[in-house]
N, C-alpha and C positions, 0 to 999 in steps of 0.2 A: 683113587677109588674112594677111600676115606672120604676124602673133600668132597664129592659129591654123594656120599651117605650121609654127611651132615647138612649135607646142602638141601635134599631129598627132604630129610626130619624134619630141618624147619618148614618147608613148605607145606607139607601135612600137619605140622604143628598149627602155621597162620591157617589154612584153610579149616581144619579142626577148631580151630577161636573164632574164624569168622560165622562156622555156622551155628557153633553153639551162643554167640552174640543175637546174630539172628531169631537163633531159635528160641533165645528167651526172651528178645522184643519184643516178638509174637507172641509169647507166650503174656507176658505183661500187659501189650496192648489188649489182646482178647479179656483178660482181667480186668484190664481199666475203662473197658466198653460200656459207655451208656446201655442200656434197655430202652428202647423205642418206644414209647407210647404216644399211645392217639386220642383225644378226648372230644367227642361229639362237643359237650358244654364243659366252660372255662370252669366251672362250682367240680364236674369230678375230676378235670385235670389238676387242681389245687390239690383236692383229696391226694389222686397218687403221685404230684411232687410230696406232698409234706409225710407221704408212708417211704418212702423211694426216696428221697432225699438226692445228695449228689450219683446216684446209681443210677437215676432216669431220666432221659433226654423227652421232655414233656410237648406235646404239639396238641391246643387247643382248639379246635374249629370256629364255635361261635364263642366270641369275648369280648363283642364291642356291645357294650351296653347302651350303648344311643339306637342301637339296631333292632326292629324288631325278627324274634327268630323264624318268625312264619313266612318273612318274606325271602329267606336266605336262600342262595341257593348253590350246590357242591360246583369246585372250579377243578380243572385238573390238576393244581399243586395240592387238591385235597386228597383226590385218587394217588398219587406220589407218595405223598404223607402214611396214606394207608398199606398201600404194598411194602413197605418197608418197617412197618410197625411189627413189632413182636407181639404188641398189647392195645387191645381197641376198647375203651368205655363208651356208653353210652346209653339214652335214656330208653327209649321204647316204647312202649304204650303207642306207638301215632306221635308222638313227639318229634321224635329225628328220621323219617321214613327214607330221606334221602342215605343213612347211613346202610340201613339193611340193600337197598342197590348198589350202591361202592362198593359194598363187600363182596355182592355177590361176582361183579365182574373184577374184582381183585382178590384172586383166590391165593390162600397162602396156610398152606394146611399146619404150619410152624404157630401160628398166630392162635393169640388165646384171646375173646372175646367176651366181654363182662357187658351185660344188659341188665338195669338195675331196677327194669319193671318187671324182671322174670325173677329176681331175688327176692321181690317181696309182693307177690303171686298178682299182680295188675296186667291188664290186656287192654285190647285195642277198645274203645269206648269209654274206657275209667277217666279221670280227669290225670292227665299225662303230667302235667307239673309235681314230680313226686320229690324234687326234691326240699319240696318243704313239709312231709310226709319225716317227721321226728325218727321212724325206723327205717330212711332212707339211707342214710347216709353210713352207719353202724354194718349195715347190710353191705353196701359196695368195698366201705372198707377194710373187712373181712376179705372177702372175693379179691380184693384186689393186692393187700399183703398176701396171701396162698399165692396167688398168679406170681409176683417176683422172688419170692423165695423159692417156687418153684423152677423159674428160668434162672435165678442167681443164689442156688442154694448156699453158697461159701456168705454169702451176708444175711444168711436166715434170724438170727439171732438180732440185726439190726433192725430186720422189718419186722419184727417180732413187737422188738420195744419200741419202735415209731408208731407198731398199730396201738400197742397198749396205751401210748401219749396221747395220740389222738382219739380214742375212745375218753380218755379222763377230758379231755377241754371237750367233747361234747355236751357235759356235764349241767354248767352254767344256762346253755341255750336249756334244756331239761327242766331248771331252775326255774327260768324265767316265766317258760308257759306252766308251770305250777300256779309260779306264783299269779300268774295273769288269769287262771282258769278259778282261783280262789275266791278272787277278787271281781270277775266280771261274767263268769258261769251264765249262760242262757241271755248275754245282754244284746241286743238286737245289730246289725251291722249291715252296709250293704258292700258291694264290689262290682268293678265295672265289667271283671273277668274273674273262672276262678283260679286265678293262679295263685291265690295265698289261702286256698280250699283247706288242702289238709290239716295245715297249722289250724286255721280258725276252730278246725272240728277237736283240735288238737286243744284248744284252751275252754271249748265250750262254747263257743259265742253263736247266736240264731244269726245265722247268714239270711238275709229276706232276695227275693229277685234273682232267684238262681237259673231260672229259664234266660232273661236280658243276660245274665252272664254266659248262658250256652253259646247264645245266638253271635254275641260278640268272640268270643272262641275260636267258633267256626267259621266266621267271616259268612253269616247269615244275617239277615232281616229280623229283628225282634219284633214282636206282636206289637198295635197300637196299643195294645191293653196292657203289655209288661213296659212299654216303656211310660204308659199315664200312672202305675202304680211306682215306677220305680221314683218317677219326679216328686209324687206324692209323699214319699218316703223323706224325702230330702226336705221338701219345701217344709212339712207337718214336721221335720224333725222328730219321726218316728225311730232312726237309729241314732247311735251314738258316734260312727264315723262310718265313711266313704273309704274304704281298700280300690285304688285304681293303679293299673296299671299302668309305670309315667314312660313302658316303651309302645304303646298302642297309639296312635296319633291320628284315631277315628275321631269324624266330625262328634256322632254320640259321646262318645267318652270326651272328649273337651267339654260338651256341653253339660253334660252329668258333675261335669269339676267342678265348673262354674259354678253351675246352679246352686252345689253342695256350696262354696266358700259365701255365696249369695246369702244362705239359710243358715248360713254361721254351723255346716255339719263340719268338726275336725276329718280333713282329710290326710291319709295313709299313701307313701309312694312305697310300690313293691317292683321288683322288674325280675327277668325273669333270665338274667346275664348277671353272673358277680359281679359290681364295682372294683375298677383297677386299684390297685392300693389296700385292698381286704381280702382276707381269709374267706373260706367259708363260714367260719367260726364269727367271727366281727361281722359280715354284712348280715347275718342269720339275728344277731343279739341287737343289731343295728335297729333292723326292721320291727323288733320285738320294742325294743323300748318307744319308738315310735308310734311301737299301738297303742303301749300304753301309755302315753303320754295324751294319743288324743282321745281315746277312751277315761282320763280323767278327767280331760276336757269336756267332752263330749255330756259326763254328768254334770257337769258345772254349768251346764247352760241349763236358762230355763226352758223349760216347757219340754225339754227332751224326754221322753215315753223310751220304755222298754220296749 
C-alpha cells in the first residue's frame, strides 16, 4: 500500500509540474506577445515601431514609394491584417477612405483606432497630406504611446521614454523650417500637387498655382488659364523652385518638370510614401535641405523675381 501512495505522490507531483510549466508558458508567452498594429501609411507605422519598439508587431499598408497612393486599392490580406490588429493608424481627411470600409466590415470592439486628421481637428476637404503639417506627427505620437501602454501597461514606463526620444529628434526638422522660414519668408514657389502644402505654409513661402494643384489632386482637368499662368511662372522664372510630386506620373506634371529644368526653375522631389531605408525623421530633414538647397539656387539665377 506504501508503494503505491508513493507511486500516487509522484504522479500528482509530474502532473502538478506539468501544469504549472504550462501554466507559466503561457503565462510568458502572453508577456512576450507582440501588440498588433496596422498602419494605413508606412510614415505612421515607423512612428509606432520607433515608440513600441520590440513590443509591436508592425503591418504597413502603403510603403512602396514608386506607387502612387491614389491608385491603391485594399486586398483581402489587408482585411486579415486588420481583424487581428489590436491598433489601427491612420490618416483621414479623404486620404485613406478605403480604411474607414475595412473597418467597418471588420468589426473588433478590442481594437483602438488613432485617425491623425481628427487629433489635429482637419475634415474631409482640408488638404489630406498632413503629414507634413509640423504638429502632425507630435499629435499621433501621443495618441499612439497612451494606446500601448494602455494594452501593455507592465512597459508603460518604456513607451513613456521612447515617446520622450521621439519628441526630442523632432527637434532638428523644427530647426530646419526655422531656419528656412528666416531665410526665405514670403519667397514665391510653385508645386505640381499640394502634398508639401503644410510645410511650405510652415516655412512661409507664397505657394503661386494652387488651383493646378487642386485639380491635379483630384484627378481633375485644370483650367486652360491655370495651366497658361502656371507655365508662365516657370518659363518667366517668376518662383524660385518647382515642388513636384516624383509619385504622380501625369502627362501634366512630366511636362511642368520639364519645362521647369528647361527655364533653369531648381526642382524639389517630395512623395508622399517614406523611402525604404529612412525614418521619418531623415526623409522629413531630407526633403527640407532639398528645398533649401534649391531655393538658394533658385536666387542665384538671374532674372529670378519674388
Amino acid at each position: 500500500m506504501k508503494k503505491n501512495n508513493s507511486m500516487w505522490k509522484f504522479l500528482m507531483r509530474a502532473v502538478a509540474s506539468t501544469v504549472f510549466v504550462f501554466a507559466f508558458g503561457q503565462a510568458a508567452h502572453a508577456q512576450d506577445a507582440k501588440i498588433p498594429v496596422v498602419a494605413a501609411e508606412n510614415f505612421y507605422g515607423d512612428v509606432v515601431q520607433q515608440l513600441g519598439g520590440d513590443r509591436v508587431d508592425v503591418t504597413s499598408i502603403l510603403s512602396n514609394p514608386d506607387q502612387d497612393p491614389h491608385l491603391f486599392e485594399a486586398s483581402p490580406k489587408t482585411a486579415r491584417a486588420l481583424q487581428h490588429a489590436s491598433l489601427v493608424v491612420y490618416n483621414g481627411a479623404d486620404y485613406d477612405p478605403w480604411m474607414t470600409k475595412l473597418l467597418n466590415v471588420s468589426k473588433n470592439d478590442k481594437r483602438k483606432t488613432i485617425v491623425a486628421a481628427e487629433l489635429i481637428g482637419k475634415k474631409s476637404g482640408d488638404n489630406p497630406h498632413l503629414w507634413y503639417d509640423p504638429s502632425t506627427m507630435p499629435a499621433v505620437a501621443r495618441a499612439v504611446s497612451a494606446a500601448l501602454a494602455s494594452a501593455d501597461p507592465a512597459h508603460k514606463a518604456a513607451y513613456d521614454a521612447n515617446l520622450a526620444k521621439f519628441l526630442d529628434s523632432l527637434k532638428p526638422i523644427a530647426d530646419k523650417v526655422a531656419a528656412l522660414r528666416s531665410q526665405y519668408a514670403h519667397v514665391s514657389v510653385t508645386a505640381t500637387e499640394p502634398v508639401f502644402g503644410y510645410m511650405s505654409d510652415a516655412i512661409g513661402l507664397d505657394m503661386r498655382n494652387q488651383r493646378f494643384q487642386l485639380a491635379a489632386m483630384n484627378d481633375t482637368e485644370a483650367s486652360a488659364s491655370d495651366i497658361a499662368a502656371f507655365e508662365r511662372d516657370l518659363r518667366e522664372r517668376r518662383v524660385r523652385a518647382l515642388i513636384y510630386n516624383s509619385q504622380a506620373t501625369e502627362a501634366l506634371t512630366k511636362r511642368m518638370l520639364k519645362l521647369a529644368q528647361q527655364s533653369h526653375v531648381p526642382t524639389v522631389s517630395v512623395t508622399e510614401t517614406q523611402p525604404a531605408g529612412k525614418n521619418y525623421q531623415q526623409w522629413m530633414l531630407a526633403q527640407l535641405d532639398a528645398l533649401g538647397n534649391a531655393l538658394a539656387a533658385g536666387s542665384a539665377n538671374k532674372g529670378t523675381t519674388q
